[in-house]
C-alpha positions as CSV (number, residue, x, y, z in Angstrom):
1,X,82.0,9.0,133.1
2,X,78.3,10.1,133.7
3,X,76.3,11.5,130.4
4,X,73.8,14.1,131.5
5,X,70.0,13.7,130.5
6,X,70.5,17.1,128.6
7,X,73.4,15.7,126.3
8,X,71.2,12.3,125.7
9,X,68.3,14.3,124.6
10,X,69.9,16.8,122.7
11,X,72.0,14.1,120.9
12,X,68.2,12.0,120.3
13,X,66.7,15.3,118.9
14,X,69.8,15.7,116.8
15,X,69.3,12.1,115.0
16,X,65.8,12.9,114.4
17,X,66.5,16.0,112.7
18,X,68.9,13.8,110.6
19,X,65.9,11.3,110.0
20,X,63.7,14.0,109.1
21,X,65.8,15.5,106.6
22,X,66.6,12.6,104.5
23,X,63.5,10.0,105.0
24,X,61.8,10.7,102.3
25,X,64.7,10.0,99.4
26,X,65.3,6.4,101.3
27,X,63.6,3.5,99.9
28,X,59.9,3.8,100.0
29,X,59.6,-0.3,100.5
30,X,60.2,0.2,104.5
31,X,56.9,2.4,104.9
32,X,52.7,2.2,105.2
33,X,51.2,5.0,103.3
34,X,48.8,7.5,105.0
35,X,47.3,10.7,104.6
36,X,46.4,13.4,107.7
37,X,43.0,12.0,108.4
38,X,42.9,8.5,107.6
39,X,39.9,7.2,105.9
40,X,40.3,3.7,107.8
41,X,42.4,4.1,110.4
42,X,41.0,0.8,112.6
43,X,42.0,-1.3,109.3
44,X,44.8,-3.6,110.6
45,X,47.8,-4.1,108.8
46,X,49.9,-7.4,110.0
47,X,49.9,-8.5,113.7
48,X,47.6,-6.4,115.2
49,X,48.9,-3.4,114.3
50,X,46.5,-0.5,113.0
51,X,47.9,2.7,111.5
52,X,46.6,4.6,115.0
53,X,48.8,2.0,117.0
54,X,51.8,2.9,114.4
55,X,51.2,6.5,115.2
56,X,50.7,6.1,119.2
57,X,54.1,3.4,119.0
58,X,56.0,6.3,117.6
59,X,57.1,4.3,114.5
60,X,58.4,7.9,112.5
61,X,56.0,10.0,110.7
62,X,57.3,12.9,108.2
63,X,55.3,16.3,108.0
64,X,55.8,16.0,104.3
65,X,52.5,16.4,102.3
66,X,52.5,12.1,102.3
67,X,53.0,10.5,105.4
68,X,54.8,7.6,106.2
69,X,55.1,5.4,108.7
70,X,58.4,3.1,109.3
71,X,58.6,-0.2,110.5
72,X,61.3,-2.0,109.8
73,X,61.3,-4.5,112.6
74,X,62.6,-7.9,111.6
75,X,63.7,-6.3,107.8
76,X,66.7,-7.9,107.5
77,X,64.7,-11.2,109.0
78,X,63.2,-14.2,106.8
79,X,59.5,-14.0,107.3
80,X,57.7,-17.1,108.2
81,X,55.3,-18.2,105.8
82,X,51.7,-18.7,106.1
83,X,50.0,-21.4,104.7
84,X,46.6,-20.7,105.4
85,X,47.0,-17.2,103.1
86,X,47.5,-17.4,99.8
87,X,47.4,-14.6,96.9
88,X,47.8,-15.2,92.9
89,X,49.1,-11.8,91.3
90,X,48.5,-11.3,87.4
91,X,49.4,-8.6,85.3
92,X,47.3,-8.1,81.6
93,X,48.1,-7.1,78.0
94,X,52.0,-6.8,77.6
95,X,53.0,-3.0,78.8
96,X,56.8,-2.4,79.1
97,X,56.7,-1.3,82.9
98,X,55.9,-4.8,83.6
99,X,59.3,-5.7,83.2
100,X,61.0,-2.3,84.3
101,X,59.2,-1.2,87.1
102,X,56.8,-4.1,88.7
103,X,59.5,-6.9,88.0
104,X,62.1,-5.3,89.9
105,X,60.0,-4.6,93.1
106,X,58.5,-8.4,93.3
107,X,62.1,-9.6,92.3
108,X,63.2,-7.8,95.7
109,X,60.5,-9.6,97.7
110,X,61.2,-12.7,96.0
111,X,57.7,-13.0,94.4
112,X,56.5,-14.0,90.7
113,X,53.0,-13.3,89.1
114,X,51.5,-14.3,85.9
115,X,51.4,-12.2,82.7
116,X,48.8,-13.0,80.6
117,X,49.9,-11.7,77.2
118,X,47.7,-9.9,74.0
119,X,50.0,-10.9,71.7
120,X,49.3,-7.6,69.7
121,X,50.5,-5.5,72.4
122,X,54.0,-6.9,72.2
123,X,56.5,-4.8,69.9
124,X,53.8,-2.3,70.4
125,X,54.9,1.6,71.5
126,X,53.8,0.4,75.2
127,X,54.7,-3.0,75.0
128,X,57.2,-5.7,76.0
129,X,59.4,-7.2,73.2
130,X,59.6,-10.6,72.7
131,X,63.5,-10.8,74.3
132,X,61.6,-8.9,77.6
133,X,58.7,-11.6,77.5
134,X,60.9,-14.4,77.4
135,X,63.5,-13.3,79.8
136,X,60.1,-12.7,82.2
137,X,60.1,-16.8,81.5
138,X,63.4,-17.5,82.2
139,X,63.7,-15.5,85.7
140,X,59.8,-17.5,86.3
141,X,57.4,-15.7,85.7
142,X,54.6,-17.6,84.8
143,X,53.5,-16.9,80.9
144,X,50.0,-17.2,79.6
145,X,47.2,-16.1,77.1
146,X,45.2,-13.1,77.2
147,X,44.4,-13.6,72.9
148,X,45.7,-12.3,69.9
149,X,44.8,-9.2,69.9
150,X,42.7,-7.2,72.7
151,X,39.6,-7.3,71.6
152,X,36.2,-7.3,73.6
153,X,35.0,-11.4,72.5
154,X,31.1,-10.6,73.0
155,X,31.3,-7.2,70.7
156,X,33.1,-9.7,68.0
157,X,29.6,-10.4,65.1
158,X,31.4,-13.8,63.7
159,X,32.4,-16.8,66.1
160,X,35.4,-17.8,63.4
161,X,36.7,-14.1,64.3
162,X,36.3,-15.3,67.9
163,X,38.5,-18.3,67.8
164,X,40.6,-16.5,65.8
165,X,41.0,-14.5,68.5
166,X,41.4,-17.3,71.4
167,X,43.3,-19.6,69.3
168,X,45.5,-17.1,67.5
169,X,46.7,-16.2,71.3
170,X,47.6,-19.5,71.9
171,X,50.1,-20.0,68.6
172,X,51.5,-16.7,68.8
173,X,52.9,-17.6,72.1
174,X,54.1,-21.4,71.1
175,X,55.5,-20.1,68.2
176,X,58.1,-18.3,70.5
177,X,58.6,-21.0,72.5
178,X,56.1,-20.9,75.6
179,X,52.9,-23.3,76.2
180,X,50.1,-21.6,77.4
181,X,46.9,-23.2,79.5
182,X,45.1,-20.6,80.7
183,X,43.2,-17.8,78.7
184,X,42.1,-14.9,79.9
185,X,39.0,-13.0,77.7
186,X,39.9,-9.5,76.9
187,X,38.5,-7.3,79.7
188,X,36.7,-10.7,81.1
189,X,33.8,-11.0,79.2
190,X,32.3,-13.8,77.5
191,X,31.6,-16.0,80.6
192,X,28.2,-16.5,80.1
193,X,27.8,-17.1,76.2
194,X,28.1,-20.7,75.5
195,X,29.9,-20.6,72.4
196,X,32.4,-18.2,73.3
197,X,32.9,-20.9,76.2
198,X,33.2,-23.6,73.9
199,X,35.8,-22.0,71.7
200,X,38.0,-21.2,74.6
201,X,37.5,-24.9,75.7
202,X,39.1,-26.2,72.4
203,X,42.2,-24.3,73.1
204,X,42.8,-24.0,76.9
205,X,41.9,-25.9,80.3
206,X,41.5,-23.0,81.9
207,X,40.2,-19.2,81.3
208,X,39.5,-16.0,82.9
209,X,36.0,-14.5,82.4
210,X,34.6,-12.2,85.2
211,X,35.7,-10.7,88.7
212,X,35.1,-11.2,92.4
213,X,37.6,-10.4,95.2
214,X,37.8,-13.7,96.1
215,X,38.2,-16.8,94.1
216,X,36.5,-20.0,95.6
217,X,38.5,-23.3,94.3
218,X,35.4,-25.2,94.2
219,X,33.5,-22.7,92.7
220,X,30.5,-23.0,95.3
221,X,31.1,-19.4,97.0
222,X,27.4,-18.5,97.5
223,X,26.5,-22.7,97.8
224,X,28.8,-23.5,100.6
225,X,29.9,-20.1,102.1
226,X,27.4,-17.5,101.4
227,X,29.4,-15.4,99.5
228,X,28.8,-13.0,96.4
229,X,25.2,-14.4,95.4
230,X,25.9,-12.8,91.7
231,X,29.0,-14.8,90.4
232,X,28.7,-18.1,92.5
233,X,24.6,-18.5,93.0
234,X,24.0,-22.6,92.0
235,X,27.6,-23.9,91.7
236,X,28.5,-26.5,93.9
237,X,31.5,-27.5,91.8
238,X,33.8,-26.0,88.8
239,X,31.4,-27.5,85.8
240,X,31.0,-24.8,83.4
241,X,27.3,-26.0,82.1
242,X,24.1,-26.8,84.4
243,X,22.3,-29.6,83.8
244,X,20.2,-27.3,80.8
245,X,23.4,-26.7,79.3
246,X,23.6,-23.1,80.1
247,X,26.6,-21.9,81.7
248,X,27.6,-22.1,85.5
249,X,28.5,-18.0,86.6
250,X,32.3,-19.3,87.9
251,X,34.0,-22.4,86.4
252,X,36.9,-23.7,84.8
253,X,36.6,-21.6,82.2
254,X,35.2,-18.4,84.3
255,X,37.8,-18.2,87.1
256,X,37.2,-14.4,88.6
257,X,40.4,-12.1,89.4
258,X,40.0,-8.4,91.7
259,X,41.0,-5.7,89.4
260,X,43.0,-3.5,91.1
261,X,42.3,-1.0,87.9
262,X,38.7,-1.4,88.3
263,X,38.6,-0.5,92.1
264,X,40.5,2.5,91.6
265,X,38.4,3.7,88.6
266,X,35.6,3.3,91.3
267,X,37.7,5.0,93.5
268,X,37.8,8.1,91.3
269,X,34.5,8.5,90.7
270,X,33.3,8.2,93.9
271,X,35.4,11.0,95.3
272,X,36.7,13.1,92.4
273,X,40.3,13.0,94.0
274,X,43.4,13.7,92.1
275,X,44.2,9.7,91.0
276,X,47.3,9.6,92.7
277,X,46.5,11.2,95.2
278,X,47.5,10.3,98.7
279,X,43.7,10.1,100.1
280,X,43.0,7.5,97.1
281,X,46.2,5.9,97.5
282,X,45.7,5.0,100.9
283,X,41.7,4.0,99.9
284,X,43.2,1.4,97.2
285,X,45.5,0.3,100.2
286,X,42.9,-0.5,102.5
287,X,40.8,-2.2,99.8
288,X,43.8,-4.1,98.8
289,X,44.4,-5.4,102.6
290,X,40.4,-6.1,102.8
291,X,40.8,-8.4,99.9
292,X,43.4,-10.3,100.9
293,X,42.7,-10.6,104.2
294,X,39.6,-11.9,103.3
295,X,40.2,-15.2,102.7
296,X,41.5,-15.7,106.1
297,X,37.0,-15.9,107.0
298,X,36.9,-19.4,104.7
299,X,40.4,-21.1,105.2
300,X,40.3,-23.1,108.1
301,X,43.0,-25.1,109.8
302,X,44.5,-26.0,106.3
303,X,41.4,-26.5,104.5
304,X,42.0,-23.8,101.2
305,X,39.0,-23.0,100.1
306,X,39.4,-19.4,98.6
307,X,42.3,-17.5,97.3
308,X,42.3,-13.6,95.6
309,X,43.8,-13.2,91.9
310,X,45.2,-9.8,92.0
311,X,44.4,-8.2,88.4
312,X,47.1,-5.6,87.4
313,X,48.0,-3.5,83.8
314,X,50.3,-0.9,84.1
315,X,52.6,0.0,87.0
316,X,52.7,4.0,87.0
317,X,51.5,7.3,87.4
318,X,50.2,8.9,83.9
319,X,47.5,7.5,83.9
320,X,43.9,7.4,85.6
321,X,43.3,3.7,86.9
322,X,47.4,2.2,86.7
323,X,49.3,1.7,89.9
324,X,52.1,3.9,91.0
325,X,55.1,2.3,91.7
326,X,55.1,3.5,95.6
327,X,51.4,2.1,96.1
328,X,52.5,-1.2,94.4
329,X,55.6,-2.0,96.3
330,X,53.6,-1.1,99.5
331,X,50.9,-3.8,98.5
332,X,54.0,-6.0,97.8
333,X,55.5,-5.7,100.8
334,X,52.9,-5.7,102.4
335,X,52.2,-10.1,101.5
336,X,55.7,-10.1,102.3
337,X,55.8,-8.7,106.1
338,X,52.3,-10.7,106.4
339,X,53.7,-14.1,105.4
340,X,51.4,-14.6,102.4
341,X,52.5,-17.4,99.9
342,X,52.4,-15.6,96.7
343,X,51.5,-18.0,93.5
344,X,51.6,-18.4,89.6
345,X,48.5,-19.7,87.7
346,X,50.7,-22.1,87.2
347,X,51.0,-23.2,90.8
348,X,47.3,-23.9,90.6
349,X,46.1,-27.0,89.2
350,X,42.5,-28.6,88.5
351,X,41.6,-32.2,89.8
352,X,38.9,-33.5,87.0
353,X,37.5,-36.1,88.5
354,X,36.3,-33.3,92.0
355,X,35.7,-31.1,89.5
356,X,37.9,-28.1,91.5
357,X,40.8,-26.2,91.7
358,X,43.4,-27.1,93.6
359,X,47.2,-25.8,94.9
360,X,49.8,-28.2,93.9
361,X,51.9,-30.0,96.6
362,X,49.1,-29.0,99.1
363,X,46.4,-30.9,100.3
364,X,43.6,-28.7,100.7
């Protein structure tokens, strides 16, 4: 029996009248956030496709107020790593929606981060509990300091409050069972003081102390690669001190994350957009994608030589410079479609004798 061209296309228009009315309810983890004029729209997101070449391949876009476009090619697929892209993802501080609404969304795409905990924040109002903490732990997430209490280290008068601070971070968390080795300074600063390096040195054999979107493993950024003069200008290796004692910009002890909050606070007051706005939603995207992708300029044929940290706090929408829950599973699953091995601090180790960081289990 013949079908007529009429029926075929009346029964095509039908199912996208279908699609159109119930898209937006599905889940939001199959789709690319854009907005009617797209402030990037030659940005490429996975293999060669831009969100113009979405548009022009027909991949459905709603008329709703936020547009998105559907891909779901190869969903139910295993997606083959890559091992020449790597990205560390950290959350700060404690907050509750760590555990309700960022764990469930990287539990779906099979990734962990590392959740560097102010141990005053837990039991807070906003804060984990101890139980949520350690069942992050248990399910392995990687745990580690961020002090005991959150508290800006270079605004501190007396350096016995200071390793107060750094050490009390460290005991809090081994009194409940977990063995921190990495540190990360309340809102990254202390870097460049020498005895706020020291203190954190006597505690922990690694820290956190500044920013850059990219993290070089052997610390030589500008040196080597001619990249971002102001954090890497005169290391050749992870030392923290030069030879006249003062201390090296990135090191050990001054490993450099991108803060997703800080962007978007930029973000806002560049453009004076609503802060969940689609237009800066689909800004942080593209920022997001830049960053990562960027790595892609210094690792060569297996040679890891830079890897992003991805700084997060809070995973919602009330306030200012937090991630919504749409924008981060869209970032999420956005390493997943792309292949990118997603690591702990944990997964990162530090070879002594080089002087470097490394990735465990691969040569690099």
């Amino acid at each position: 029996m013949k079908i007529s061209v009429n029926l075929v296309i009346g029964l095509f228009v039908g199912l996208l009248i279908v699609i159109n009315g119930n898209l937006i309810s599905s889940n939001i983890a199959s789709a690319v956030l854009i907005h009617d004029n797209p402030v990037s729209s030659n940005i490429v997101y996975g293999e060669g496709l831009s969100l113009e070449s979405l548009f022009r391949n027909n991949y459905y876009m709603d008329n709703s107020e936020t547009k998105l476009f559907v891909d779901d090619r190869n969903s139910s697929a295993e997606k083959e790593k890559n091992y020449d892209k790597y990205v560390v993802l950290m959350f700060d501080r404690g907050y509750k929606n760590i555990i309700t609404t960022a764990k469930p969304i990287l539990d779906k795409y099979g990734f962990k981060a590392s959740i560097f905990i102010a141990c005053d924040y837990i039991e807070s109002a906003k804060g984990m509990n101890w139980d949520e903490v350690r069942q992050l732990y248990l399910d392995g997430y990687d745990i580690q300091s961020h002090g005991s209490e959150h508290k800006r280290l270079t605004d501190v008068q007396s350096y016995d409050e200071i390793a107060s601070i750094v050490s009390g971070g460290k005991e809090c968390l081994e009194e409940h069972g977990f063995s921190p080795t990495v540190f990360q300074a309340p809102y990254n600063k202390g870097g460049d003081d020498p005895v706020i390096v020291d203190t954190i040195s006597k505690y922990f054999d690694l820290a956190f102390t500044g920013h850059s979107e990219l993290m070089f493993l052997n610390c030589d950024g500008w040196e080597n690669f001619g990249y971002d003069e102001k954090n890497y200008y005169g290391t050749t290796n992870c030392n923290p001190y030069f030879s006249d004692g003062s201390v090296t910009p990135t090191n050990k002890f001054g490993i450099k994350e991108w803060s997703h909050d800080r962007e978007h606070s930029r973000i806002n007051e560049k453009f004076k957009e609503e802060p969940h706005s689609p237009e800066v939603s689909q800004l942080l995207f593209d920022k997001f994608v830049q960053v990562v992708n960027d790595q892609s300029l210094f690792n060569k044929q297996g040679a890891i030589n830079a890897i992003p940290i991805i700084g997060y706090h809070e995973i919602k929408t009330d306030d200012s410079v937090s991630t919504s829950p749409e924008l981060f599973e869209l970032e999420i699953e956005y390493l997943y479609e792309n292949g990118f091995q997603v690591l702990t601090m944990d997964d990162l180790g530090y070879d002594e004798y080089q002087e470097r960081f490394q990735i465990k289990n691969i040569n690099a």
